[in-house]
C-alpha positions, 0 to 999 in steps of 0.5 A: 168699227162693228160690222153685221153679217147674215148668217143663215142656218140650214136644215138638211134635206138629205140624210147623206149630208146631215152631218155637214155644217149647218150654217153658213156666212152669207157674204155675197149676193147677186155679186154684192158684198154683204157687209154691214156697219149697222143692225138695222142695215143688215136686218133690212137688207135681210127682210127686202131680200128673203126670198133671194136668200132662200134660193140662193142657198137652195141652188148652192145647195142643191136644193139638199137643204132648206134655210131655217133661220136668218141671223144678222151676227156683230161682234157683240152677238146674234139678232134672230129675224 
């Protein structure tokens, strides 16, 4: 069975860290595992939970890096939001 995750691109703030990697697997949030067995599942879970997206990456990042883009990724490929 095909499984979705949230991939979340990042524009770094700091031009220390430019070179670091860029985008990330979202695989937990607020202790949840972020899996999921259907697009749309993910894409919703994606558009009710943005803003704690946002600032989960901006804290684990130190507030170094700016999510830029939200990606729902199977293995059949990406669906921007």
């Amino acid at each position: 069975m095909e499984t979705f995750i949230i991939i979340v691109a990042l524009l770094w703030v700091s031009p220390e860290k430019s070179g670091e990697l860029s985008a990330f697997e979202l695989t937990h949030l607020e202790g949840k595992s972020l899996k999921f067995y259907q697009m749309q599942q993910c894409l919703d879970h994606v558009s009710h939970n943005y803003v704690k997206i946002v600032l989960s990456m901006r804290d684990v990042h130190e507030n170094q890096a700016v999510p830029f883009q939200i990606f729902c990724k199977g293995s059949k490929g990406v669906v921007e939001l």
